[in-house]
VONU-656241 format. One record per residue (C-alpha): residue number from 1; residue in one letter; chain; x, y, z. Coordinates in Angstrom, 3 decimals, always signed. Layout:
REM VONU-656241
{fitor NUM,a,A,{X,Y,Z}}
...
//
This chain:
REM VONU-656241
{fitor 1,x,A,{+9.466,-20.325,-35.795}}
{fitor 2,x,A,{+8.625,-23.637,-34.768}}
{fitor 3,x,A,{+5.620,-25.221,-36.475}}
{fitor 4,x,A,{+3.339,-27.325,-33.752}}
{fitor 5,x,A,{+2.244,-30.700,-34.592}}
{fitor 6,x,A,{-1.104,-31.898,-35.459}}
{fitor 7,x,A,{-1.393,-35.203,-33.458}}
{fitor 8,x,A,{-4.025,-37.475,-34.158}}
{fitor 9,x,A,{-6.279,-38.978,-31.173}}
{fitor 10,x,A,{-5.998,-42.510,-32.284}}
{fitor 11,x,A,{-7.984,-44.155,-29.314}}
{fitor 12,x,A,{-10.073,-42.544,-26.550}}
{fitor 13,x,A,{-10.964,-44.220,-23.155}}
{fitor 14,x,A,{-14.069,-43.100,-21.462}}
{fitor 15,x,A,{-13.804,-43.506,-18.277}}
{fitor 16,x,A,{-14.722,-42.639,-14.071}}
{fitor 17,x,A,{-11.490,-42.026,-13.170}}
{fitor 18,x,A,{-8.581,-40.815,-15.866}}
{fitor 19,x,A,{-5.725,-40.957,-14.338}}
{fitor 20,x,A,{-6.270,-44.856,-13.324}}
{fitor 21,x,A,{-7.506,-45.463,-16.640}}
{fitor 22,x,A,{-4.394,-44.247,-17.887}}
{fitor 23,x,A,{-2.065,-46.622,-16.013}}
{fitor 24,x,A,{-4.912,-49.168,-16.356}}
{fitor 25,x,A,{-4.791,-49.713,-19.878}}
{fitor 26,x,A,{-0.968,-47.920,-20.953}}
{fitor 27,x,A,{+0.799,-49.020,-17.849}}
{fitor 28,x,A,{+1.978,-45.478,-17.748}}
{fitor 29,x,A,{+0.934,-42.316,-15.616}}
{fitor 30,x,A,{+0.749,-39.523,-18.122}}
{fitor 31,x,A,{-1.363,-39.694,-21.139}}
{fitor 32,x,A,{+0.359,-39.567,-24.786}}
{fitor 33,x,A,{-0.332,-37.027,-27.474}}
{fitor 34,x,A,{-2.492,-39.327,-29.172}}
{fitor 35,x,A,{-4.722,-40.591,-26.111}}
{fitor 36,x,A,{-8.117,-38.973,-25.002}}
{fitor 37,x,A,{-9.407,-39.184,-22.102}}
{fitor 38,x,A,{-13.723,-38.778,-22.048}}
{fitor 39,x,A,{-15.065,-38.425,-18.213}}
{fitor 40,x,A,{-18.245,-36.514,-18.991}}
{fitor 41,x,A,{-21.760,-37.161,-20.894}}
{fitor 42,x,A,{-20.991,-34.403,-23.293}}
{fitor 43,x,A,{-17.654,-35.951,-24.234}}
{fitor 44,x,A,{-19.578,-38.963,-24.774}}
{fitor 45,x,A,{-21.632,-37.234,-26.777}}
{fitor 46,x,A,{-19.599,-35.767,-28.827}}
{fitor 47,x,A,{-17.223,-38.397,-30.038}}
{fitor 48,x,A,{-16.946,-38.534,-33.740}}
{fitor 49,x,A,{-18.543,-41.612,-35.286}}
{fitor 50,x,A,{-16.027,-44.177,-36.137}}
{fitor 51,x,A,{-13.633,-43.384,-32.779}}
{fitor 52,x,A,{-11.819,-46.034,-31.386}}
{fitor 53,x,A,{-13.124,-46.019,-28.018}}
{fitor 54,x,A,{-12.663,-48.338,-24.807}}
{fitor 55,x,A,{-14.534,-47.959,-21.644}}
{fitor 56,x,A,{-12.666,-48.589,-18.669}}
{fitor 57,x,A,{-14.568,-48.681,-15.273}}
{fitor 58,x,A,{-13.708,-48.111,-11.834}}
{fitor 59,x,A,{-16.679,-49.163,-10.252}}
{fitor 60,x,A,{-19.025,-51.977,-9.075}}
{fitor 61,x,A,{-20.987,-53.308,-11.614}}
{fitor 62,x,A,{-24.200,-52.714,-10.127}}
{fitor 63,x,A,{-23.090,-49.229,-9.285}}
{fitor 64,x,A,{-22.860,-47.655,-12.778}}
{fitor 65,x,A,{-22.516,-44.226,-13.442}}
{fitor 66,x,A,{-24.397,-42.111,-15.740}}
{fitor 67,x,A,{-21.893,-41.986,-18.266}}
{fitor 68,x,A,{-21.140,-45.607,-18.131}}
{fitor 69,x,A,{-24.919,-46.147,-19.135}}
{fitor 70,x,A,{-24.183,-43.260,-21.792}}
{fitor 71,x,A,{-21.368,-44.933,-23.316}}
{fitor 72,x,A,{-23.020,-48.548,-23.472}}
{fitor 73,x,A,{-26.172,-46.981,-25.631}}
{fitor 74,x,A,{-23.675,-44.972,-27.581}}
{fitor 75,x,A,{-21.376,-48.230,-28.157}}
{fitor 76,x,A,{-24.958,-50.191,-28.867}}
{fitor 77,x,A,{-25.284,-47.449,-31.822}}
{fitor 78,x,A,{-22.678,-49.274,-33.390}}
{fitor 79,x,A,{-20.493,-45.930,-34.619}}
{fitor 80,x,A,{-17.821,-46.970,-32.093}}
{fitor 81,x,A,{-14.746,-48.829,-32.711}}
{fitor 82,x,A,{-13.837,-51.369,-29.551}}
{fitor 83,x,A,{-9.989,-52.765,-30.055}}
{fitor 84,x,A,{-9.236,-55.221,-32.276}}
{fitor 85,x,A,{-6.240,-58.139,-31.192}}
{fitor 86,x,A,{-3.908,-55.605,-33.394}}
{fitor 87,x,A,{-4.373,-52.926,-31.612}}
{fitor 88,x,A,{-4.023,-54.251,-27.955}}
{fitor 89,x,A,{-0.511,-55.740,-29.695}}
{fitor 90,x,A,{+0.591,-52.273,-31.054}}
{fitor 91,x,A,{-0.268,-51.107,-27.211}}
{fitor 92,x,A,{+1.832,-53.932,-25.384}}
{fitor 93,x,A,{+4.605,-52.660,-28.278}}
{fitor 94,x,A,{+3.952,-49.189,-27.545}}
{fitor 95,x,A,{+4.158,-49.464,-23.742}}
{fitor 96,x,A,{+7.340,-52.146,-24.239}}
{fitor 97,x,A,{+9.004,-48.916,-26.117}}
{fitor 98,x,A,{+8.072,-46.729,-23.113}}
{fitor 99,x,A,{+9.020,-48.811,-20.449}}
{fitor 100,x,A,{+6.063,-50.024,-19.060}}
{fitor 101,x,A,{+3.334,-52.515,-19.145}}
{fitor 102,x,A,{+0.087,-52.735,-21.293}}
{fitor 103,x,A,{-2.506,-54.065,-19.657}}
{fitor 104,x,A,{-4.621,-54.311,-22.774}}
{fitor 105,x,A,{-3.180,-57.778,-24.541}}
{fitor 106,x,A,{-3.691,-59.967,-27.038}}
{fitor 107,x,A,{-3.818,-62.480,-24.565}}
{fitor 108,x,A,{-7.359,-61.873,-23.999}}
{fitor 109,x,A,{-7.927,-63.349,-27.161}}
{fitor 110,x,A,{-8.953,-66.782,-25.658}}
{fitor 111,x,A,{-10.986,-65.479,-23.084}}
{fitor 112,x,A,{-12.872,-63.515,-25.921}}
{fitor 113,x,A,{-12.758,-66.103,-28.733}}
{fitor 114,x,A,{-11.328,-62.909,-30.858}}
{fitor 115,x,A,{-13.819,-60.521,-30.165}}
{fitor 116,x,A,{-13.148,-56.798,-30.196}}
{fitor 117,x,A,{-12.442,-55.564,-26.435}}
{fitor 118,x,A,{-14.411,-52.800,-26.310}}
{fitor 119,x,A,{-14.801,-52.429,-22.497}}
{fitor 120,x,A,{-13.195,-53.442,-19.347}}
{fitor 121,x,A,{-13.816,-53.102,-15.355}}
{fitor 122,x,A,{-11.326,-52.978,-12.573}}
{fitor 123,x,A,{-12.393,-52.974,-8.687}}
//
């Protein structure tokens, strides 16, 4: 008998639209193991304090969503972990290993002076 194993969610995107998040931020169309996806208020809600968590948006700016506005005054709570440089460098490495492209880089760390990427928006 074959033993299943426990994976760890070690970031979650909240998002309008999970399957573009998914190739929006891994470069890849199915979600790993260790990926959540969050698409309602509830799973906004819910997410345990500490989670790494990155918003990605499909939407006009002046057109948010309910659970965009959810996720911003949950992320202003400060119990939410954006990315840090590290970890958008373990995801270009990840998706390098997988074939594909990362779209989350380190490379943003001049347009954020270092800061912790803890949301993005794509039209």
């Amino acid at each position: 008998m074959t033993v299943p194993r426990l994976t760890t969610i070690r970031l979650t995107i909240v998002t309008n639209h999970a399957d573009r998040a998914v190739l929006a931020v891994l470069g890849v169309e199915t979600a790993p193991a260790w990926l959540a996806i969050v698409t309602t208020l509830e799973g906004v809600r819910d997410l345990a304090p500490g989670s790494k968590v990155i918003g990605q948006w499909f939407e006009p700016r002046k057109h948010r969503s309910a659970l965009e506005w959810a996720f911003q005054t949950r992320r202003l709570k400060g119990d939410l972990i954006g990315l840090s440089l590290q970890d958008c460098d373990r995801l270009a490495d990840w998706a390098a290993r997988h074939g594909s492209h990362a779209a989350v880089e380190s490379s943003l760390a001049a347009a954020t002076g270092g800061m912790v990427v803890s949301e993005r928006r794509i039209l």
